[in-house]
C-alpha positions in Angstrom: 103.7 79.7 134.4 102.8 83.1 135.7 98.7 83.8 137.0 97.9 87.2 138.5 95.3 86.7 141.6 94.4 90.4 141.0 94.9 93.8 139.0 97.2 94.6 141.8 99.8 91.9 140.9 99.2 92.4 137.1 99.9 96.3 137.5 103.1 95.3 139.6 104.2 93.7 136.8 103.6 96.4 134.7 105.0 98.9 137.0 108.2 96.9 137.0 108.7 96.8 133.4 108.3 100.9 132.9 110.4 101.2 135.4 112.8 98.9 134.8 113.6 97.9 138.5 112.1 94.5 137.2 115.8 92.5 136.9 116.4 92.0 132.8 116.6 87.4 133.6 113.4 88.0 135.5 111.2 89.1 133.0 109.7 85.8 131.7 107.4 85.1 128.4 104.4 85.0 130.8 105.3 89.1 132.2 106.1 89.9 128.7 102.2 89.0 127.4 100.6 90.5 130.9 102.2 93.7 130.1 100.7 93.2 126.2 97.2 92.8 127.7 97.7 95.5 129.8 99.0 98.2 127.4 96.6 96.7 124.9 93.2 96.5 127.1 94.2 100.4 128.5 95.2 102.1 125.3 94.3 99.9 122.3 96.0 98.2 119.6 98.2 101.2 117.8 99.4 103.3 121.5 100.5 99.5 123.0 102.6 98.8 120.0 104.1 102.2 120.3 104.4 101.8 124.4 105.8 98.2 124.4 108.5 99.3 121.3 109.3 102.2 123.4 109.3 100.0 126.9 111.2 97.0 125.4 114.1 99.8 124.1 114.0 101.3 127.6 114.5 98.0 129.2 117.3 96.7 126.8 119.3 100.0 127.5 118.7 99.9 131.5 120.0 96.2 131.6 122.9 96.6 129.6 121.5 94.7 126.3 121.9 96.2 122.8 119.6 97.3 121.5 119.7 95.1 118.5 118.3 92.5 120.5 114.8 94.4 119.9 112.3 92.6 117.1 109.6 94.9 115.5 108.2 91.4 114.0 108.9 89.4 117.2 106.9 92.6 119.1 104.1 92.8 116.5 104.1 88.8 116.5 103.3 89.0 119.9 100.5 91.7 120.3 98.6 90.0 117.7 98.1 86.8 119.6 97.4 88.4 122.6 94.7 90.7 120.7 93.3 87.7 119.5 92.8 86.1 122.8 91.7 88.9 124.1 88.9 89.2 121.3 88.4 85.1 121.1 87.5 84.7 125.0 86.8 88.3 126.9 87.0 88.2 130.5 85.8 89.6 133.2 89.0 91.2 135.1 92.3 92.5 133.1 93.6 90.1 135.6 91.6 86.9 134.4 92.2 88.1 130.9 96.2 88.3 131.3 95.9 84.6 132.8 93.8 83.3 129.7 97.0 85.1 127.3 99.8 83.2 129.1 97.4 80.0 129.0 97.1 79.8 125.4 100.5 81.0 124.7 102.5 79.4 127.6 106.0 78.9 125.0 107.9 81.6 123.7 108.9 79.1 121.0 105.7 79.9 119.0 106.6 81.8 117.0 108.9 79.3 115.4 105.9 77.8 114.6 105.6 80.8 111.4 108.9 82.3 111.3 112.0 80.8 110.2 115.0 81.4 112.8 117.1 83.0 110.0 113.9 85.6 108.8 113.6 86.5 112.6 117.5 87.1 113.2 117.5 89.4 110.3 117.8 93.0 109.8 114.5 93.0 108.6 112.6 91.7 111.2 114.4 93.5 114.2 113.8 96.5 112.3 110.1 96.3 110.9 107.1 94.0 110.4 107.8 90.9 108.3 105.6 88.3 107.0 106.4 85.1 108.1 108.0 82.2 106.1 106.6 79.2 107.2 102.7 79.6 108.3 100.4 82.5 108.2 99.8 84.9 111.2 95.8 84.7 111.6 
């Protein structure tokens, strides 16, 4: 599990991602939501939506993966639970608050938990914001 000592490593990470020299099998779940909290604690809800779409794409293309591979729902999914942790527990450091993120959502997998397989793999979802099929997004 990742845990950032400092703003220093979390901005690293951050770094990494726009610039793509992170490597595409070394970007885990846990960098994935510290670059959510980041985007999301500096810009707000609507502009980290549009940064992380817009990172994600430029990351796909730099490593070689089609673009298909992006989820608008999958994305979306994601900045919501991280907006709700950041709103359910603030903390005191973007730092401390990235940690807290990748404690409550330590799995990828969650999002099984409301959204079949097949609804995620779909046109659909890639493409734009679906509700899920199996349990609500709160």
């Amino acid at each position: 599990m990742e845990h950032f000592n400092d703003e220093a490593e979390l901005n690293a990470v951050v770094e990494g991602f726009e610039s793509c020299t992170t490597r595409g099998d070394a970007f885990t779940h846990g960098q994935h939501l510290a670059v959510a909290v980041w985007y999301i604690t500096q810009y707000g809800e609507a502009e980290a939506l549009k940064r992380m779409r817009a990172g994600l794409f430029r990351f796909l293309a730099q490593h070689g993966v089609e673009a298909q591979k992006y989820s608008e729902t999958t994305t979306q999914f994601w900045l919501k639970q991280v907006q709700k942790v950041l709103k359910d527990s603030p903390q005191s450091s973007i730092a401390d608050s990235a940690n807290s993120v990748i404690r409550a959502h330590p799995r990828s997998r969650l999002i099984f938990d409301y959204f079949s397989e097949e609804l995620l793999k779909s046109e659909d979802a890639r493409s734009h914001w679906v509700e899920p099929d199996l349990k609500l997004v709160n």
